[in-house]
C-alpha positions in Angstrom: 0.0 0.0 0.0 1.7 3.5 -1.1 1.8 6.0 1.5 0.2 9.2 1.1 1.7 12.4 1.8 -0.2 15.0 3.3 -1.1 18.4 1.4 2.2 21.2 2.7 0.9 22.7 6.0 0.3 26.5 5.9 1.2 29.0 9.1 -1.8 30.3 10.3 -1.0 34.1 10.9 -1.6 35.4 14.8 -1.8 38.9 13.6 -5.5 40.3 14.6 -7.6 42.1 11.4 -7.5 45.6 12.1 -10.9 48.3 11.5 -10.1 50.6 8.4 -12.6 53.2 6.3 -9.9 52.0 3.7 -12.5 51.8 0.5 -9.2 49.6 -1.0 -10.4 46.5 2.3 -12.9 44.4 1.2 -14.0 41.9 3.6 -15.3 38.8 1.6 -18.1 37.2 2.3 -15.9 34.4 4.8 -15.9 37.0 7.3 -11.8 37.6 6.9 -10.2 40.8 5.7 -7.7 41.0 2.8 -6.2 43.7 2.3 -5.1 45.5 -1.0 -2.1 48.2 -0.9 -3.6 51.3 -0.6 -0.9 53.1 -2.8 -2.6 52.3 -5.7 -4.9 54.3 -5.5 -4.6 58.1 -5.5 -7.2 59.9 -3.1 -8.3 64.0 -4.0 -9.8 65.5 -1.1 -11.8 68.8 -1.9 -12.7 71.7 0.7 -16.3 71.0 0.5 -17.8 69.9 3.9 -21.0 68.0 3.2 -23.8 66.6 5.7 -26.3 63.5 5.8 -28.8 65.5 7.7 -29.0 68.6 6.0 -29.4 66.9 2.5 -26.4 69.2 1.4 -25.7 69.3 -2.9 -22.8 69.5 -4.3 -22.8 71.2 -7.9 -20.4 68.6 -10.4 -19.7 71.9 -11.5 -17.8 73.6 -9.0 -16.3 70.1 -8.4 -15.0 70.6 -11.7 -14.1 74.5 -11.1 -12.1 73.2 -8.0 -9.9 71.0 -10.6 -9.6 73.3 -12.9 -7.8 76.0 -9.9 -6.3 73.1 -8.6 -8.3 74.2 -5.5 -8.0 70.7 -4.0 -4.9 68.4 -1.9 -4.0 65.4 -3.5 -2.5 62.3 -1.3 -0.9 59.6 -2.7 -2.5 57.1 -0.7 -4.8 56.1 1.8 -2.5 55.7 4.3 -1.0 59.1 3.3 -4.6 60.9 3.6 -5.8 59.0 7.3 -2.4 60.7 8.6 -3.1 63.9 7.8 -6.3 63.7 9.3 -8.4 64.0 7.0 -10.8 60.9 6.9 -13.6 62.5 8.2 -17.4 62.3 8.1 -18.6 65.2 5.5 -15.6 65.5 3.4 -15.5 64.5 -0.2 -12.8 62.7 -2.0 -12.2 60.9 -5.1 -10.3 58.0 -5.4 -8.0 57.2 -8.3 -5.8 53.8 -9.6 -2.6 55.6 -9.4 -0.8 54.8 -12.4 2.4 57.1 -11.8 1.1 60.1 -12.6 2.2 63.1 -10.6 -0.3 65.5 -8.7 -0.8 67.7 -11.8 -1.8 64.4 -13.6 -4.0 63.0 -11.0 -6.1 65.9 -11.4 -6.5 66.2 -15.0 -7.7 62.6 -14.7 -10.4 63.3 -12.0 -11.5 66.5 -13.9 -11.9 64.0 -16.9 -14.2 62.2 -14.6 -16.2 64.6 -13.4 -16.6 66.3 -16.5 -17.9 62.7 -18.2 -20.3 62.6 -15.1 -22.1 66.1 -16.1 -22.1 65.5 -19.7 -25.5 65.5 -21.7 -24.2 62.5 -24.0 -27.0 63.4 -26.6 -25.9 66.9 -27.3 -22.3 66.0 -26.7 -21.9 69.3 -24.6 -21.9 69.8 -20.9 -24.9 69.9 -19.0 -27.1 72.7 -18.4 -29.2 71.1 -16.0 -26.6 71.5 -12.9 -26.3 67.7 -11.6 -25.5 67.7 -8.0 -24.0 65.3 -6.3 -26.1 65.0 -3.1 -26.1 63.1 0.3 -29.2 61.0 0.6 -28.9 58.1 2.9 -32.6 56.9 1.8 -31.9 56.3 -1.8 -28.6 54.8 -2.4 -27.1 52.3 -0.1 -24.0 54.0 -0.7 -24.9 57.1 0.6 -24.9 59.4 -2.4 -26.6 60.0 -5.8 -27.0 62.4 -8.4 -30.2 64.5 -8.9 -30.7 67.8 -11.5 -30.3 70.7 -9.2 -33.9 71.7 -9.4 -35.1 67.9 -7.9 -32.2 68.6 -5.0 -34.0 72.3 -4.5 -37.7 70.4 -4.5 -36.8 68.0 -1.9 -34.6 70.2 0.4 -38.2 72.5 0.4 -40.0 69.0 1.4 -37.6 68.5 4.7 
């Protein structure tokens, strides 16, 4: 009768799972976290403070006019941005792949973005409507979504 070997034994690690607001940790659905470097990912925090309870709007607009004056700090990682103090409830902050680009770069790629977000695809010309990105904790299970600035006005009235 052959002997079987058994499969290579692997280490379990002792090191306990620390809590992170790192959008780069995914827990899977086993329960265990894995985490991803957080350098890959550029992070561009704006000065606009927003709230959850006051149903506050932000214009894409002047998202995009922050950009453009390079009114905005750019960190090269999460890691980078949590140490400066700046992972805080109400502030708003895009989140790049960082593919080497310096800080001019990274923001000529988010002003890309944003400008592909308020664009009226039809007419191939930027919106006039003024889409907002607004905090609304009822609708998306993410926390934010985009209304037409009039809708945001409507329903700020209603509360």
């Amino acid at each position: 009768m052959p002997v079987q070997e058994s499969p290579p034994h692997r280490a379990q690690s002792a090191e306990q799972p620390t809590q992170t607001t790192d959008p780069a940790m995914q827990p899977p659905e086993n329960g265990k976290s894995e985490h991803t470097d957080t350098s890959q990912w550029i992070h561009i925090l704006f000065d606009i403070k927003t709230s959850p309870k006051k149903l506050s709007g932000v214009l894409l607009e002047s998202l995009h006019h922050k950009l453009h004056r390079s009114e905005v700090k750019v960190y090269s990682s999460f890691d980078i941005l949590r140490a400066a103090g700046a992972v805080k409830r109400g502030n708003l902050v895009f989140a790049l792949p960082n593919t080497g680009q310096n800080a001019d770069q990274a923001i000529m790629a988010a002003r890309t973005k944003v400008q592909h977000l308020i664009m009226d695809w039809d007419k191939r010309e930027v919106s006039g409507e003024g889409l907002c990105l607004v905090v609304e904790d009822k609708m998306s299970p993410w926390g934010w979504d985009f209304l037409p600035y009039q809708a945001w006005k409507e329903q700020r009235k209603r509360r």
